[in-house]
N, C-alpha and C positions, 0 to 999 in steps of 0.2 A: 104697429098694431098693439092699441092695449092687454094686456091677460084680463082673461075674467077670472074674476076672486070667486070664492067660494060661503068666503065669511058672510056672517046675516049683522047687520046693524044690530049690536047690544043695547038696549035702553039704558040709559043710566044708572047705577042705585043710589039712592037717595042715604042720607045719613039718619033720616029717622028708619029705614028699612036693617041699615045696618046694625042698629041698636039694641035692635027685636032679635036680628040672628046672623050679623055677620063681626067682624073687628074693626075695630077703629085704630088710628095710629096716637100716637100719647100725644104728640100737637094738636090731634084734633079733641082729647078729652081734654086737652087742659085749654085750650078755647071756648069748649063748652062750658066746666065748670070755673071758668075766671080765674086760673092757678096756673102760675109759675112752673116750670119744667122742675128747681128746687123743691119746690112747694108739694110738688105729684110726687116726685121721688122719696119725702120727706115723708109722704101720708103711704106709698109704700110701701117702705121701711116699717113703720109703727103698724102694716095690718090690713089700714084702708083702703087700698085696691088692690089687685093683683094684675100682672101681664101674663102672657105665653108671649114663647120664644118661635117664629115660623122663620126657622134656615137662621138669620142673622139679624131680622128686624123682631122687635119687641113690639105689641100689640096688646091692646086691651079688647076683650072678648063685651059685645054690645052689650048683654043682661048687665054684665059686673059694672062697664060703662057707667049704663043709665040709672042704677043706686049708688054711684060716684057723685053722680053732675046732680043727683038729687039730695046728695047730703047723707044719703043711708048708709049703713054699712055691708059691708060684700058677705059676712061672715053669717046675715038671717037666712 
């Protein structure tokens, strides 16, 4: 006999939703904005983006993100 779950089907989030207000993983910013894992780490280092650390994975926060993949700087 099956169990019955409890859980409800989640909808999926989309990565334009996560942009606005959740995090994205550094493979996915550097997908979006066409750059190298060196290349992200590089712009990093000198300023250009920032991560937060959740438990052991690294994360870029969507706002900071989406003035990443646009070219802006995180710092206005």
């Amino acid at each position: 006999m099956p169990k019955a779950t409890t859980q409800k089907a989640q909808s999926p989030v989309t990565i334009l939703e996560r942009l606005e207000a959740g995090n994205l993983s550094i493979d996915e910013v550097c997908a979006l904005a066409d750059r190298s894992k060196t290349g992200f780490y590089s712009d990093l280092k000198a300023g250009l983006v920032t991560i937060r650390k959740i438990g052991r994975r690294s994360v870029v926060p969507g706002p900071v993100a989406r003035r990443y993949i646009a070219g802006e700087s995180v710092m206005a």
